[in-house]
N, C-alpha and C positions, 0 to 999 in steps of 0.2 A: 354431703347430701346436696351437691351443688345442681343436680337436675331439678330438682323439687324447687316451686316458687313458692314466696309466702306471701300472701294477697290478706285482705280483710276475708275471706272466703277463706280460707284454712291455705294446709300445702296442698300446691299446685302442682302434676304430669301428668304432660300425655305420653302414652306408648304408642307406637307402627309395627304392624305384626306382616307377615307378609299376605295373609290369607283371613276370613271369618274366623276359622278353626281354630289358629293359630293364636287368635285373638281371644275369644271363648275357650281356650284350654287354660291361658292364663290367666283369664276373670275365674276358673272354679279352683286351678292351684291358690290365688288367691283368696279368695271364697272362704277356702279349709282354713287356712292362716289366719283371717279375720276373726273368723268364727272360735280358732285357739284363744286368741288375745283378747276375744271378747271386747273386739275396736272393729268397726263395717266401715266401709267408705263409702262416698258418696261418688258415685260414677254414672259413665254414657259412652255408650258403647256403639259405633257405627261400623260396619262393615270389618275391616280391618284394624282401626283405630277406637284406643281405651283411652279417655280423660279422666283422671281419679282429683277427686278432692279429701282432705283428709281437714277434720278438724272435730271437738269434744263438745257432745252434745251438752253433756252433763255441765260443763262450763262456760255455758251460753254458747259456743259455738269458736271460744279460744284455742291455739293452738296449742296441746299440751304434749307429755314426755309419751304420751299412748299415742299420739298420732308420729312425732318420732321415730318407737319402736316398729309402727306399724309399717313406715314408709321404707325402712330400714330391709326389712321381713321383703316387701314387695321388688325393692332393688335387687335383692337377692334372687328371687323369684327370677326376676325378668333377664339375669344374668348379665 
């Protein structure tokens, strides 16, 4: 998981997509995945460019094995 930073903010990536679209197709494939695992991320979304944060609400805001799984799911995604 060596793209993902881990900050007091939870894990840290940004994505480069070439286009809005391209950007936005991957916020709703993710979307779906989030919404499976029942883990959302916290993101911002500008033109072309995704910044995700990932971290547990339910544990005050710690990095746990759901943010993990989740960023795992998303590297996938993003191939």
């Amino acid at each position: 998981m060596s793209k993902w930073k881990e900050s007091a903010e939870g894990l840290q990536r940004s994505f480069e997509f070439d286009n809005f679209k391209d950007a936005f197709a991957f916020m709703c494939r993710v979307a779906f995945e989030a919404e499976r695992l029942q883990h959302h991320p916290n993101w911002h979304n500008v033109y072309n460019k995704v910044d995700i944060t990932l971290n547990t609400h339910d544990a005050g805001g710690a990095i746990t094995e759901k943010d993990h799984n989740l960023a795992k799911a998303i590297d996938a995604i993003a191939g």
